[in-house]
N, C-alpha and C positions, 0 to 999 in steps of 0.2 A: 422646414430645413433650417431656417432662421435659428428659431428656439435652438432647435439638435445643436448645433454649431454654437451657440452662443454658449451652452449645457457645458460645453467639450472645453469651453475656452475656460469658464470660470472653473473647474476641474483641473485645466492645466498650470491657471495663474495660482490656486489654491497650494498647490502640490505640484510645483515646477519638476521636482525629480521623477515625475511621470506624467510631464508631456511629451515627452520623444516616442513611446510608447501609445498615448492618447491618438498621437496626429499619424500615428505610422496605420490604423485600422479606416480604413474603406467603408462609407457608409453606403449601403444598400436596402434603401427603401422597398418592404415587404409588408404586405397585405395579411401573409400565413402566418406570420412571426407573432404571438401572442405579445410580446415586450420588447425584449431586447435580446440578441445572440450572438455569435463569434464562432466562424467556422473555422476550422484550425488553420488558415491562410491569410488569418489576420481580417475578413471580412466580417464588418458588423452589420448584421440585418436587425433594421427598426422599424417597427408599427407604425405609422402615421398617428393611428388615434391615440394609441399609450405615449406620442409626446404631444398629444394635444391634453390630455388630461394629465398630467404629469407637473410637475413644476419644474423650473429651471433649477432652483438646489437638489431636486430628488435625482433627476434627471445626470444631474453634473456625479451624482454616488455612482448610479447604474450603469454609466461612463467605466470608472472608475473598477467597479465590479467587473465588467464585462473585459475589461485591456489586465484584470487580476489574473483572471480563467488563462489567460496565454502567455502571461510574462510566469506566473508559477507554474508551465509548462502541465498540465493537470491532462491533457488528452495522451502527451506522450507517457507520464504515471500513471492513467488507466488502461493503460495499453499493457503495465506490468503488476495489472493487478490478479489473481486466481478467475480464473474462467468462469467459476460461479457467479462471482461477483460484477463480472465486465456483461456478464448480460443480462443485468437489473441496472439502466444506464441511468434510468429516473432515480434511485437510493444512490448512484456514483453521483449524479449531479447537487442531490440536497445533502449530499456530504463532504463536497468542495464550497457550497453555498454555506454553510456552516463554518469550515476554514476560514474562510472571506470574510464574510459578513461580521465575526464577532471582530475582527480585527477592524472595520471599516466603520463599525462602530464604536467603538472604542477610541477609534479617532476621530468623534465627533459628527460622523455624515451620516444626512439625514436619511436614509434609506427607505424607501415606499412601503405601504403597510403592505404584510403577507411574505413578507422575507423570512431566510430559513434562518433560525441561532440554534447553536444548542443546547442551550439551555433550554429550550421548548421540546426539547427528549430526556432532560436531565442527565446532560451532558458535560465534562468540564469545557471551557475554553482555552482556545491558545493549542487545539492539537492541530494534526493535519488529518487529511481526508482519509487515509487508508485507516484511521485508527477507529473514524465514525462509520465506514461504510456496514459492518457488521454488526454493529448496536442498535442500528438504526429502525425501526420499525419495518417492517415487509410490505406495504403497501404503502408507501408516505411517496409523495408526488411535489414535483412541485413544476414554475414556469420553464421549461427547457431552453436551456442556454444555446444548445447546438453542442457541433464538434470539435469546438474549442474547448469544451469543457470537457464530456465524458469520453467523444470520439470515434461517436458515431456518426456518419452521415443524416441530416432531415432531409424530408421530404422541399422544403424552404430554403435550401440553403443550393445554389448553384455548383455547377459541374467544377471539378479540380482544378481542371485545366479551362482556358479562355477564362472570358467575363471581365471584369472590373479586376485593378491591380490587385496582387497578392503575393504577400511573403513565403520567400521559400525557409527550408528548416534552417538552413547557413546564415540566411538577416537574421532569421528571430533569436537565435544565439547571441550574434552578435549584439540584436539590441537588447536583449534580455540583459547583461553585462553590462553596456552603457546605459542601462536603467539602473544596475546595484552599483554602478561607481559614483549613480547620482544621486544616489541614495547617501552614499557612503560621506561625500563630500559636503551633500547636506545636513549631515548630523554632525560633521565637526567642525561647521560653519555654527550652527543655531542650537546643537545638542538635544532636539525633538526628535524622536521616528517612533511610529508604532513598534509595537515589540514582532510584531507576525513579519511587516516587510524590514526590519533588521532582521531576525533569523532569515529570511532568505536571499539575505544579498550580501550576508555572510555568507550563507553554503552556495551560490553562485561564485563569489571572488576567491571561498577556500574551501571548495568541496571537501565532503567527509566522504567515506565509504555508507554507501546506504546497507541496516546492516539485516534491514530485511530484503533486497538482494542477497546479499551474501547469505543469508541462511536459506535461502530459498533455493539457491546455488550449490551449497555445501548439501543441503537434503536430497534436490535431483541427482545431484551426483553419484552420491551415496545408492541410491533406488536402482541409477542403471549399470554400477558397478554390483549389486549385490543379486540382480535378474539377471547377469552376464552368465554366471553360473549355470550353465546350460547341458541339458541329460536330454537321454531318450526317451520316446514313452511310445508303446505301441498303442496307448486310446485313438490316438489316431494317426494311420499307417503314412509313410510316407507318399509325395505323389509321384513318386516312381514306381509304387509297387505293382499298376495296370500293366508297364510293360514288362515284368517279370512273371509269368504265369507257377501259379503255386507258391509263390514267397513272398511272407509278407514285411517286408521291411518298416523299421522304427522309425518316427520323424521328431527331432530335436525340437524341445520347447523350454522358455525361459520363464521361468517363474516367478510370481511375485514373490519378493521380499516381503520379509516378515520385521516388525520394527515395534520398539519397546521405549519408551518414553520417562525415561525417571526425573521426577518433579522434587525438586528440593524444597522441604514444608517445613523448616525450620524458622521460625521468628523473625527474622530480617530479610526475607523472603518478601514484595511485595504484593498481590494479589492480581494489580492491573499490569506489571510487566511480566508475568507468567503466562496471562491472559493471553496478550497480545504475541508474545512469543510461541504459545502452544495456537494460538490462530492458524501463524505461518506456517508453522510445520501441518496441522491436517490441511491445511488448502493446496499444498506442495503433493503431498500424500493421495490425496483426493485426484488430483490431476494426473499422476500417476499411476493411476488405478490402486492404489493401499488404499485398504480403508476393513471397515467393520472389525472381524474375530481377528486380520493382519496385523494389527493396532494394538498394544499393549500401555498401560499406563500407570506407575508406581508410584505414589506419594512415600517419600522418604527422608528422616531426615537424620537420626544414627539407625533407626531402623525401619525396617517398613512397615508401614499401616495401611494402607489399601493398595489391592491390584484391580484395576478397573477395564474395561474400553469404554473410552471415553472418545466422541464421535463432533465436540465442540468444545469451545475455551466455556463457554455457560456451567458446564458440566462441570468443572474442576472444586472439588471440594480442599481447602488449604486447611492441615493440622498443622495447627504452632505447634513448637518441641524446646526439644533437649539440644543436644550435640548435632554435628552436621558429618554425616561419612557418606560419600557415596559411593564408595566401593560396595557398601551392603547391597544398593539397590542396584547396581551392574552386576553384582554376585548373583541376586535374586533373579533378574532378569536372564542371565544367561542359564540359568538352573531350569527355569521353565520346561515342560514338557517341551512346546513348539520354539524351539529356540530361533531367537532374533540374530537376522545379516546384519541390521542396523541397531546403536543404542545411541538412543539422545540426552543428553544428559542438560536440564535447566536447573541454572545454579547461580548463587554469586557469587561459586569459586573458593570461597573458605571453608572447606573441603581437602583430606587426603584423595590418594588419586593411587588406581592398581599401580603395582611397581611393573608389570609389564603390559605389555599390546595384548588386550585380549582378541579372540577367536572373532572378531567381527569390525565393521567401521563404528568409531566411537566419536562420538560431535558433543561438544561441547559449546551452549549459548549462556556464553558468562555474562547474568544479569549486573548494569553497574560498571560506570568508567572505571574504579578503581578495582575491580576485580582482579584477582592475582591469576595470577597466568598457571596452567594445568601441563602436565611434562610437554616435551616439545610433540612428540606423537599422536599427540589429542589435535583434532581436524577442534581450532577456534574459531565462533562468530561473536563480537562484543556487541550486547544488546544495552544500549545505553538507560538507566532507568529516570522514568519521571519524574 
């Protein structure tokens, strides 16, 4: 315990703006605990033997790491990640360890061998976790943090409630904030901070709209407005029809929506914000039950060259072009034999646009802070590019 504490101290005199943060987590000695974890209560369970063999600098990282997992709130963002993804908890975790870790490196600490980067998937640095969780290899494993990190309960980790102190979600707020004000004030004291904890003590002290929320938002919407559309069908009768002898009554069913994807493949079009934007919409799609022949996808860019289904962002084949119109590929789209409730239009907005409302909901994810805004009738989500 000596060491541990000792680990904790040199961590917090290192990086003063995250000791409040350091001293605020509960140490609980575990036996099951492979390393070190944080269950989302602000308890840390540690190995005795991993800080026997450990050093006091490695030790003082893992520290460091582990009070990361809860100040960047990473159990409440897997909580809001697609259903696929939240139950591969092992690819959620070496894909916040990846967040972490390049940043923890970069500023110098020594971190224990067998730590996750991304660069060890050929990966860039400097993203956040939702961006790795998908790239990531399908079996890639690593030490389990607990449920501070992905947000699942272990088997190691004590019950909710009782036990040794623990933060409710109101402190960690709280200290979350007084960790980016210490942040903030540390940088225009000495003018150091990694670049990963300034991005988040910026979007702490001045949130932005997350805007894969809002597309994510803007697509469910869209799916339970466009199944609202509700007929009858006599495949299968209603369940009233037993107490009616000889009539067979209809029973109302709601339909999947049908949804048409048009990809803007014109030259200034990047490849990895497409990626990432066509992600969110099949994981929205996907949860909603849309998926396979309901799924349409147009690469367009004055005109169109492929109509696909395309069932992953891997899939998307990008032709550079000419001119950018995407009225042709909403024209094309709505032409369709199976015509589409839904059209998604991924753009960077320089771009005419139909002069009226067409026959269906129409979404626009203007790739690009500067993207020009689309008439006011177009449902906007601004996808910020890399």
């Amino acid at each position: 315990m000596t060491k541990l504490l000792a680990a904790r101290y040199r961590a917090a005199s290192d990086r003063p703006y995250l000791a409040s943060a350091l001293y605020a987590l509960t140490v609980v000695p575990s036996r099951d605990v492979p390393t070190m974890g944080v269950d989302r209560h602000w308890r840390c369970y540690v190995s005795p033997a991993f800080v026997d063999a450990t050093s006091v600098p490695e030790l003082a990282a893992v520290w460091i790491h582990e009070a990361a997992h809860l100040l960047r709130d990473h159990h409440g963002r897997a909580d809001r990640l697609p259903a696929a993804d939240q139950r591969d908890h092992h690819r959620v975790n070496v894909a916040q360890d990846c967040e972490i870790n390049d940043d923890l490196l970069a500023d110098g600490l020594p971190l224990p061998a067998g730590r996750m980067e991304p660069r060890l998937f050929n990966l860039p640095t400097g993203r956040l976790f939702e961006e790795y969780v998908s790239r990531l290899p399908p079996e890639v494993r690593t030490h389990d943090c607990g449920s501070g990190a992905h947000g699942k309960p272990l088997p190691w980790e004590l019950p909710a409630t009782g036990g040794p102190a623990r933060l409710g979600e109101a402190e960690a707020q709280a200290l979350r904030r007084h960790t980016a004000e210490a942040m903030r004030a540390h940088r225009r004291s000495r003018g150091t901070l990694p670049a990963g904890w300034q991005r988040w003590a910026d979007e702490v002290l001045e949130p932005t709209v997350d805007w894969r929320q809002a597309l994510r938002g803007a697509v469910r919407e869209a799916a339970a407005w466009a199944g609202g559309a509700v007929d009858y069908t006599y495949r299968r009768p209603s369940r009233r029809t037993p107490a009616l002898r000889g009539v067979v009554l209809p029973s109302l069913r709601r339909p999947l929506p049908r949804v048409a994807v048009v990809i803007d493949t014109s030259g200034s079009m990047g490849d990895d914000d497409l990626a990432a934007a066509l992600a969110e919409i099949t994981g929205v799609l996907r949860e909603v039950g849309v998926r396979g022949n309901r799924v349409t996808v147009l690469a367009c860019d004055a005109d169109v060259h492929a109509v696909s289904r395309v069932t992953s962002a891997d899939q998307i084949a990008l032709g550079g072009g000419g001119g950018t119109d995407m009225r042709v590929g909403i024209a094309s789209a709505l032409a369709t034999p199976d015509r589409p409730n839904i059209v998604i239009v991924l753009t960077d907005g320089y771009t005419p646009w139909p002069d009226e409302t067409p026959s269906c909901r129409l979404i626009a994810a203007l790739i690009g802070a500067n993207a020009p805004a689309p008439p006011g009738w177009v449902e906007t989500v601004r996808v910020p590019a890399r």
